[in-house]
Structure formats: C-alpha cells, structure tokens
C-alpha positions in Angstrom: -12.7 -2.5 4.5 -10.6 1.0 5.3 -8.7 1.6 2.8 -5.9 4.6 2.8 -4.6 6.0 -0.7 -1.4 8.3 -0.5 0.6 9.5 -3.5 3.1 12.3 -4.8 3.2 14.0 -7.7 4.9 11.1 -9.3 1.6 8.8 -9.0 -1.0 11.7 -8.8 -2.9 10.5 -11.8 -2.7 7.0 -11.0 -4.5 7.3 -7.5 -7.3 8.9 -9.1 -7.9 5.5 -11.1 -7.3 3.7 -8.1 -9.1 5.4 -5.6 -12.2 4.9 -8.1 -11.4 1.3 -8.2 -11.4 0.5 -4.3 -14.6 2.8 -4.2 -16.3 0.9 -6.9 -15.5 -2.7 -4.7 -17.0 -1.2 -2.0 -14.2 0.1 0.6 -13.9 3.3 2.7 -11.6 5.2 1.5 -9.7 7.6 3.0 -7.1 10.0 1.0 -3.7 10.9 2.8 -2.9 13.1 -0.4 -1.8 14.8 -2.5 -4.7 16.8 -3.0 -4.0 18.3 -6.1 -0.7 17.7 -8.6 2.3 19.3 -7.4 6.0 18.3 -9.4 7.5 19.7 -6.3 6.1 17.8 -3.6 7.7 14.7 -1.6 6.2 11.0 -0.6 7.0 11.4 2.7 4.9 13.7 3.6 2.2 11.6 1.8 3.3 8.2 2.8 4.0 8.3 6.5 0.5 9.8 7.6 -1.0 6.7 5.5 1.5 4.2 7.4 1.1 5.5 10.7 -2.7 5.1 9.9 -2.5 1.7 9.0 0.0 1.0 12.2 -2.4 2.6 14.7 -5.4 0.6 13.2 -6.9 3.5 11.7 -7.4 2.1 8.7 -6.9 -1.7 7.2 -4.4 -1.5 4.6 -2.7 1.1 2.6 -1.8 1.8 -0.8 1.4 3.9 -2.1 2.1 5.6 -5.4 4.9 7.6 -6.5 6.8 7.3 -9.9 8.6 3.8 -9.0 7.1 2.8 -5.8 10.9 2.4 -4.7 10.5 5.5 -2.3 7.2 5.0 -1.2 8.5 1.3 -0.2 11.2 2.2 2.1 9.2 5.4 3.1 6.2 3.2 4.7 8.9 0.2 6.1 10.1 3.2 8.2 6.7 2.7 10.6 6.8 0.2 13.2 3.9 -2.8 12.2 3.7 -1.3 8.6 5.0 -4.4 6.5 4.5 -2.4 3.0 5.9 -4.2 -0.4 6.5 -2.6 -4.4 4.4 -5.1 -6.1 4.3 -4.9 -10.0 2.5 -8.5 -10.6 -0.7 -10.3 -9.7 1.0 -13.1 -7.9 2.9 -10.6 -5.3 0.0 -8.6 -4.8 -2.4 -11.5 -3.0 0.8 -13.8 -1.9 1.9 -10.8 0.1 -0.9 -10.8 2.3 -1.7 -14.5 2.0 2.1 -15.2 3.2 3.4 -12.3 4.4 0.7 -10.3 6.2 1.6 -7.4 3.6 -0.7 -4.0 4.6 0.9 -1.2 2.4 0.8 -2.3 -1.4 3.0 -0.1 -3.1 3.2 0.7 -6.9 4.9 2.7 -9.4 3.2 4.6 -11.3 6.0 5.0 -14.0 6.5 1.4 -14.5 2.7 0.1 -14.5 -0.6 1.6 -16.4 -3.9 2.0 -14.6 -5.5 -1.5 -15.5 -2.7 -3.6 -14.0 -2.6 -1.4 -11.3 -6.5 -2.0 -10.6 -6.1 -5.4 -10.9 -3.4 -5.7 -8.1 -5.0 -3.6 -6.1 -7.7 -6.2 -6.3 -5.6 -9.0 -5.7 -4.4 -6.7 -2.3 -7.4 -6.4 -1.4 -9.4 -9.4 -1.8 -6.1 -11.6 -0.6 -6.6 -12.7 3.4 -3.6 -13.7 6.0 -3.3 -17.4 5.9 -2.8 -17.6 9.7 -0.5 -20.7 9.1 2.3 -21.3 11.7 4.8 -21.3 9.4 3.9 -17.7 8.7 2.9 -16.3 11.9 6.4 -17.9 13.2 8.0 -15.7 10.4 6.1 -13.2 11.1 7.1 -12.8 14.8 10.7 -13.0 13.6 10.1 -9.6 12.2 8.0 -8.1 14.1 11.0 -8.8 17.3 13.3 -6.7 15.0 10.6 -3.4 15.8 11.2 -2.9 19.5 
C-alpha cells in the first residue's frame, strides 16, 4: 500500500518510529515532512500536501503527527474526500476504516509513546472498508456535504 507520513515539530521524533514501522510491514512510503526538526514550524504546511495526496489518489492513506493530533485532525478535514480521525486506541484505529472509511490516522505525539503508536498504525493499516450499506449510505451523507 502507499502510505504518506507528515509531521511538525511537535511529532518529529515520533514519525521516525513510525515511518520504520510501515516500512518494516512492507508499504511505500512517501514522506510529506518535516525533513529535519524545527520548533518553529507549522502542520499545515506538512499536513495538507499529505491530504491532498491522499484526496487525489496519490497515495492510500495518510498518517498525521503533531504534539496532540488535535491540529493535524481539523488541518486534514479541511481537504475535500480526506476523512482523517485523532485516534489514540486500538479499537478506533481499525473501526475507523472498517466503519467509517477513515484515510488520514492522526496521532499525538505528546499524549501517546512510539509502541502504541506502532500498533495503531497497524490496526490503520491492516483494517479494510466494510463496504456494508449501512456505511456506504453514511458515507454518502458526508461526502454530499463536500460540493
């Protein structure tokens, strides 16, 4: 899978531990930034390259770090067909996408260490769309809100 990794200063470190973790399973990875740590740089200019990506197709999902994943959150909801969610917990991080066709995991790097983030980015990216009609029909309901 095409995986996109975007962060700030706020959730530098934490991308490195990540981005070795979705190597590691096997995905492309492709790195929106930050490229090196800078405590005066913002997640916008981090986060909506990696959301238009996903939008566009470019890649299949994203991932979001900054310190609480708050900002990164409403940063990559800005993006029409982006459906991006802060996720600290297992449960979240597969239903998301099982339920919810969730394609931007978002995490905060202040509020979770680097083995529960690995493991929900597992759970992101080994979770598939359940295609049910009771989700699609949601779905559709928010998609209609875009245009």
């Amino acid at each position: 899978m095409r995986i996109g990794l975007a962060a700030d200063h706020g959730g530098f470190a934490l991308k490195q531990a990540i981005a070795e973790c979705v190597r590691s399973a096997g995905h492309e990875l492709t790195d929106f930034g930050a490229a090196a740590y800078d405590p005066d740089d913002d997640f916008p200019d981090f986060v909506i390259p990696l959301a238009r990506a996903v939008a566009a197709g470019e890649i299949d999902r994203g991932i979001a770090v900054c310190g609480s994943g708050v900002g990164a959150s409403i940063c990559a909801n800005k993006v029409a067909g982006v459906r991006a969610a802060l996720v600290h917990d297992h449960y979240s991080a597969h239903q998301g996408v099982e339920h919810d066709d969730m394609n931007v995991l978002c995490l905060g790097a202040r509020v979770i260490g680097d083995h529960v983030a690995q493991d929900l980015v597992e759970a992101f990216l080994t979770a598939r769309y359940s295609g049910a009609e009771r989700h699609r029909r949601r779905m559709a309901k928010i998609a209609a809100l875009e245009v």
